[in-house]
C-alpha positions as CSV (number, residue, x, y, z in Angstrom):
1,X,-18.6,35.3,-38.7
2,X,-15.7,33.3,-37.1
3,X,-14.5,34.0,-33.9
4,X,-11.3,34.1,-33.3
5,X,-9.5,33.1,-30.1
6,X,-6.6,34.7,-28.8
7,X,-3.9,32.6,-26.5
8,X,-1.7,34.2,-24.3
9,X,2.3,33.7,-24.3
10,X,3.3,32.0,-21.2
11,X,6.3,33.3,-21.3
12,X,5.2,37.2,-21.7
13,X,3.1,36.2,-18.8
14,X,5.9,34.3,-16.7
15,X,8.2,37.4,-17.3
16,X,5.5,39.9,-16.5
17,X,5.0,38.5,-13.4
18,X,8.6,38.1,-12.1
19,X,8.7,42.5,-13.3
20,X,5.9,43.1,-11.3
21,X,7.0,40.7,-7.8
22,X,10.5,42.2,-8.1
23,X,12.2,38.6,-9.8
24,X,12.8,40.5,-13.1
25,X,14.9,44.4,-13.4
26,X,15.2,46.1,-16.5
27,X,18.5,46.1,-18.2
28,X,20.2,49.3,-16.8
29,X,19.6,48.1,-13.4
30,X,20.9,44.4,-14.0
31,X,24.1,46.3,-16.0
32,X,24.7,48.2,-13.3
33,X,24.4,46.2,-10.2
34,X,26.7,43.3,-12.0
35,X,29.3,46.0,-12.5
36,X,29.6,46.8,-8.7
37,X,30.1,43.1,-8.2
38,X,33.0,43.6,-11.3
39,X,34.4,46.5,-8.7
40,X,34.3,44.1,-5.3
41,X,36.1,41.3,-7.0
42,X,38.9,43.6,-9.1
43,X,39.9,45.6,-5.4
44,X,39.5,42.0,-3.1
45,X,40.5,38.7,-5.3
46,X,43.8,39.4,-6.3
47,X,45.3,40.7,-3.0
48,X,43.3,37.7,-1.0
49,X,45.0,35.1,-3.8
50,X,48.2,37.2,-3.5
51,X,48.6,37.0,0.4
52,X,47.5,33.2,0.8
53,X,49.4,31.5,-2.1
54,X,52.1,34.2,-3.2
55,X,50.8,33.9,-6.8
56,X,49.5,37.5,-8.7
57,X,46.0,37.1,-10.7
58,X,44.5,39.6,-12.5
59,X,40.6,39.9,-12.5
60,X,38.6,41.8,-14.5
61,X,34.7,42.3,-16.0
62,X,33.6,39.9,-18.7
63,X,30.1,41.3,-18.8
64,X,27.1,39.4,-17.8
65,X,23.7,37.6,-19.8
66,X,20.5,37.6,-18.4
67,X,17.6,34.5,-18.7
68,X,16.0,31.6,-16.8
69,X,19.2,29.8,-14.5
70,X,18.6,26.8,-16.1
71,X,19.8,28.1,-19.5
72,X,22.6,30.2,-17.6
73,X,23.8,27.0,-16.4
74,X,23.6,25.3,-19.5
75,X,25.4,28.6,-21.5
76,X,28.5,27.7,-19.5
77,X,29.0,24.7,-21.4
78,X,31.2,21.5,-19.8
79,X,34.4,22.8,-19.1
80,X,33.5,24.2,-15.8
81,X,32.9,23.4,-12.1
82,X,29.8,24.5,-10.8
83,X,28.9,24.8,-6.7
84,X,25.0,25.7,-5.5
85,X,25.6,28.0,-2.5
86,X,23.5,30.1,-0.6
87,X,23.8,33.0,2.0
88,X,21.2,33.7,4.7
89,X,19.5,37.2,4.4
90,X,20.6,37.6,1.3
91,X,19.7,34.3,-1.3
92,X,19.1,31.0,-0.5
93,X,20.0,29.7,-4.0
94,X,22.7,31.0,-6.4
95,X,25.6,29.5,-8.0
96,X,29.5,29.9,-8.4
97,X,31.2,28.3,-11.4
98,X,34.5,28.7,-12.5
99,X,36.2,27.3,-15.9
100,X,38.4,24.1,-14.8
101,X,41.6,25.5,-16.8
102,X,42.0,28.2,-13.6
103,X,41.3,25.3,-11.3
104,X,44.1,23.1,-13.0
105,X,46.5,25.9,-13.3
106,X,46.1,26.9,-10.0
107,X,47.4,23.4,-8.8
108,X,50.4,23.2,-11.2
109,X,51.0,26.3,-9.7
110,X,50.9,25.1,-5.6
111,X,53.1,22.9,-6.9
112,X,56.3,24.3,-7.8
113,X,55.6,25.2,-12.1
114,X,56.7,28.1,-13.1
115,X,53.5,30.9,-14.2
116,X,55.1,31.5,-17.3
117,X,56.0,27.8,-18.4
118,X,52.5,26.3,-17.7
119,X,50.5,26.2,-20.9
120,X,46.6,26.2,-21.6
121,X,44.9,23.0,-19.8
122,X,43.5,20.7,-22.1
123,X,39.2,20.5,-21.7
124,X,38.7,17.7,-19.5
125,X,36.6,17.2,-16.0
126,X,38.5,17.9,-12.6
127,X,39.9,15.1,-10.7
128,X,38.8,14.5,-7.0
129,X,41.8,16.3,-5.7
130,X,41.3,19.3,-8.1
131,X,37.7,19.0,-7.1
132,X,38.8,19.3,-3.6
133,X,41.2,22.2,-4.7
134,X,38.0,24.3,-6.4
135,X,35.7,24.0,-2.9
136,X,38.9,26.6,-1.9
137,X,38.5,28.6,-4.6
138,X,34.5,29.1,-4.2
139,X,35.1,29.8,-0.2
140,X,37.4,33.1,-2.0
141,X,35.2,34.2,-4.1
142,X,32.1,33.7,-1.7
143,X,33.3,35.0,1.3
144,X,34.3,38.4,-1.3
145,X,30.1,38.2,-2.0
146,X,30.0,38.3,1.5
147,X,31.7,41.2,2.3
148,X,30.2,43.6,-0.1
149,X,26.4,42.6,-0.3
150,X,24.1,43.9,2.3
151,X,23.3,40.8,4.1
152,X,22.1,41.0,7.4
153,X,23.3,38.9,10.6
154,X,26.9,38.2,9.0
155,X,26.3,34.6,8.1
156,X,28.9,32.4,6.3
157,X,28.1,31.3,2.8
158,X,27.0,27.5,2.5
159,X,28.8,26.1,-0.1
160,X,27.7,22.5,-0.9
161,X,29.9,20.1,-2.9
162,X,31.4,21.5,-5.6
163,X,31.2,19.2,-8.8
164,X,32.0,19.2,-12.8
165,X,29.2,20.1,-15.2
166,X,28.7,16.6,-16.8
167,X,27.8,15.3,-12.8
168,X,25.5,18.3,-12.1
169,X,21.8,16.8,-11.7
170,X,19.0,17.7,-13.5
171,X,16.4,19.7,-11.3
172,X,13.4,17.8,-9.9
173,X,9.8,18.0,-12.0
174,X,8.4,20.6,-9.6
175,X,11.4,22.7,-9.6
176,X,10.4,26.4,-10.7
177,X,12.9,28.6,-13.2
178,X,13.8,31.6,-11.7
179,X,15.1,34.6,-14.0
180,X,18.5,35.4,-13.3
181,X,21.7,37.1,-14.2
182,X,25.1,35.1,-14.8
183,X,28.0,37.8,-13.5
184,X,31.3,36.9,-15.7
185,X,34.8,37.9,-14.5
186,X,38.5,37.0,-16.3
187,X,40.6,35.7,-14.3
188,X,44.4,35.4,-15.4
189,X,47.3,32.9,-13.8
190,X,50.2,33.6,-15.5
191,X,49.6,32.8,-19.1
192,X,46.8,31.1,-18.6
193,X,42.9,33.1,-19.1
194,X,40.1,31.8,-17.6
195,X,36.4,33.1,-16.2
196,X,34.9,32.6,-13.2
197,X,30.5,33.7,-12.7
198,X,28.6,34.3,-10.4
199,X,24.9,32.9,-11.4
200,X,21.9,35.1,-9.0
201,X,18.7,35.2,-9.0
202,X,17.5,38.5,-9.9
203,X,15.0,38.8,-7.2
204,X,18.0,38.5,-4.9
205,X,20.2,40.7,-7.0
206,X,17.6,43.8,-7.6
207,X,17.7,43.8,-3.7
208,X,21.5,44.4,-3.1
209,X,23.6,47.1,-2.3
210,X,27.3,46.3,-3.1
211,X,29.8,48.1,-1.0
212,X,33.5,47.4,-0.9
213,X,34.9,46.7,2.5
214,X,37.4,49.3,3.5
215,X,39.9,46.5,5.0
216,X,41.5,44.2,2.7
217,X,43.0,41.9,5.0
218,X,40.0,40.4,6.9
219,X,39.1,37.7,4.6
220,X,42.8,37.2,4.1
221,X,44.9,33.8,5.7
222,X,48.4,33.7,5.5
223,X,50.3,31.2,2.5
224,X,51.3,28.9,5.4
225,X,47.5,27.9,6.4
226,X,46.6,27.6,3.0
227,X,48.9,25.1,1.7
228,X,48.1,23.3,5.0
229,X,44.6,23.1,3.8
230,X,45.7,22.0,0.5
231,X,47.3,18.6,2.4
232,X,44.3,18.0,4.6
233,X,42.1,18.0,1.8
234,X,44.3,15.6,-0.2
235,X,44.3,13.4,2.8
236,X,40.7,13.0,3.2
237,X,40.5,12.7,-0.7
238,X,39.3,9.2,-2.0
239,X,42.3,7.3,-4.3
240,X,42.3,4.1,-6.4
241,X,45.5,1.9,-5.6
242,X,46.6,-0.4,-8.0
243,X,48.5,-3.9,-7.2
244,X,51.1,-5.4,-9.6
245,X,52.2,-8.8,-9.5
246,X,55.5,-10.0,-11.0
247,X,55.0,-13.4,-13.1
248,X,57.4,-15.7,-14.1
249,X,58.9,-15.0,-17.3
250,X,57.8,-17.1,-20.5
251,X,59.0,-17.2,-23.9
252,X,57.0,-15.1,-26.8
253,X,55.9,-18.2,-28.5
254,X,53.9,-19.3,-24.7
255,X,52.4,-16.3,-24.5
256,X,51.1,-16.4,-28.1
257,X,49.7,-19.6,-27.4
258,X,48.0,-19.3,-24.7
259,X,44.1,-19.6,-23.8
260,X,41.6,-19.9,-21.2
261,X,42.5,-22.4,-18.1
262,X,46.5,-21.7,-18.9
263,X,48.0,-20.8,-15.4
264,X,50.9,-18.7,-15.0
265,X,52.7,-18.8,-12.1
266,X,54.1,-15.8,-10.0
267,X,57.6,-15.0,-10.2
268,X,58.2,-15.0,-6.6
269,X,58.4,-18.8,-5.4
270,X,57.9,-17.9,-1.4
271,X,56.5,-15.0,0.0
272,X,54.4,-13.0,-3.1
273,X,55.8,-9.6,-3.2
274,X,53.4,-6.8,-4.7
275,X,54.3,-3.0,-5.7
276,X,50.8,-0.8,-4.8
277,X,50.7,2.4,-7.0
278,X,48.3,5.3,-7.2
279,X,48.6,7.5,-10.3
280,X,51.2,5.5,-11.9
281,X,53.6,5.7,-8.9
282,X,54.7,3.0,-7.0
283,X,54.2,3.4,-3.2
284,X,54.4,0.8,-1.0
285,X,55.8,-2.7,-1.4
286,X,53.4,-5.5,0.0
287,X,52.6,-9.4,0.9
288,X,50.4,-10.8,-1.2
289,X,48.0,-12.8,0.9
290,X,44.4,-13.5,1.7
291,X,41.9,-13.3,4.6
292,X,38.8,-15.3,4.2
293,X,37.4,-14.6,0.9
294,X,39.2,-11.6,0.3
295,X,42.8,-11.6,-1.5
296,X,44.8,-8.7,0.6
297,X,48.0,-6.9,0.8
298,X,50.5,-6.9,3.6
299,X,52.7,-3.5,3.4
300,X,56.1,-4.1,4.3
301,X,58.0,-1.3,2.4
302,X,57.5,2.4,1.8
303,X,58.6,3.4,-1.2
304,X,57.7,6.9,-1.5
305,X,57.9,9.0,2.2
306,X,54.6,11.0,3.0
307,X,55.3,14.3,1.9
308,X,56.6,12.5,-2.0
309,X,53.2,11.0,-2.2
310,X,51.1,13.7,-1.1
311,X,53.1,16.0,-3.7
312,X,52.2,13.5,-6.5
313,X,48.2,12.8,-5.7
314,X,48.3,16.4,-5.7
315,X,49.5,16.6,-9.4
């Protein structure tokens, strides 16, 4: 007679042990619990984005998917920004995302465009200011988490750098999966639809209560503070200048001709004048000059004023 040997599923196993430490709810529970969170956001987001930046949003319930974060993550495709945050008492790892179209329409927005003439964002990663514009829009929609879960002590969410999806690391060899649920809300600018999730741990969510505060206007700033945060971050933003140098002018049939050791001289026969740009505007006009082994530029003329340039590396 052969014996036959019986392996168990890791997975079965994996799952049965999250059900029975409390990592893993049925589905009625998990349903129910992400709909509360559906009811915090709808009363608080829109009245928070309302009273800081004067726009209107609509939010509303997506629905939600449940499975290991990692594949949560990954289900959100590239399109989005993602930021790992955590809130003492309550979990020390989940995860905001939001789809970079809200993120980009959000800025045309602070900028002066019209809701109803901005169209659908093309798919591409954020830029560093945009980046810089999304860590705001996390601080929102955590600090709403943090008014309606019970978390003990009244801690501030810590949000870490938020980044787009093709930067986002992959987790170290020890790292364990933990089941979780990914929370999906609509969020509508004008025209433009987008989502925003919230990505929990189960363990952590099974645990909460969600209550909606009875005060709208604690998390609230005025629009004044926010668009002030909207500069400081642009100032503290990272941006690539680029030098042009005027050359004399040569005839078609030169340049066709020539090849590697040609020189070309600048145009300018005294001091070397050079226009700086960032983001294809010119900003400053400079002296080209050197000090020790580095080339340099002088500025000598502003050719944008502050708040013309800040507009622009905003856009």
């Amino acid at each position: 007679m052969t014996e036959l040997k019986t392996k168990s599923d890791p997975a079965m196993d994996r799952a049965l042990l999250a059900r029975l430490t409390g990592a893993l709810g049925d589905k009625a529970t998990i349903a129910k619990l992400c709909s509360d969170f559906c009811d915090l956001y709808t009363e608080f987001l829109p009245d928070i984005f309302h009273s800081e930046t004067g726009l209107t949003i609509e939010v509303a319930y997506s629905g939600h998917e449940t499975g290991l974060m990692s594949e949560l993550v990954a289900g959100l495709g590239d399109n989005v920004v993602l930021a790992d945050t955590q809130l003492r008492n309550w979990s020390p790892h989940f995860i905001l995302a939001c789809d970079n179209s809200f993120v980009i329409t959000l800025m045309e927005n602070l900028l002066g465009a019209l809701p109803e003439t901005i169209e659908e964002p093309i798919h591409r990663p954020l830029s560093r200011i945009e980046l810089d514009l999304s860590s705001m829009v996390f601080d929102k929609i955590a600090n709403v988490l943090r008014s309606g879960v019970n978390a003990a002590g009244g801690f501030e969410p810590l949000i870490e750098k938020p980044h787009n999806a093709e930067d986002r690391g992959k987790p170290e060899t020890d790292h364990v999966d933990e089941f979780a649920a990914a929370i999906k809300m609509r969020i509508d600018l004008g025209t433009v639809s987008s989502e925003f999730y919230l990505i929990v741990p189960q363990k952590a969510l099974l645990k909460t209560v969600v209550t909606v505060p009875r005060s709208k206007n604690q998390m609230s700033r005025n629009k004044k503070e926010w668009a002030e945060q909207i500069a400081e971050q642009v100032r503290r933003s990272q941006i690539t200048l680029e030098a042009r140098v005027r050359l004399q002018t040569l005839t078609l049939n030169t340049i066709s001709r020539l090849v590697a050791g040609d020189v070309i001289p600048f145009r300018d026969k005294s001091d070397v004048m050079v226009d700086v740009s960032a983001n294809g505007k010119d900003m400053y006009r400079c002296e080209f000059g050197r000090a020790g082994e580095h080339y340099t530029v002088r500025v000598k003329d502003n050719v944008s004023s502050e708040d013309e340039i800040l507009k622009h590396l905003m856009g």
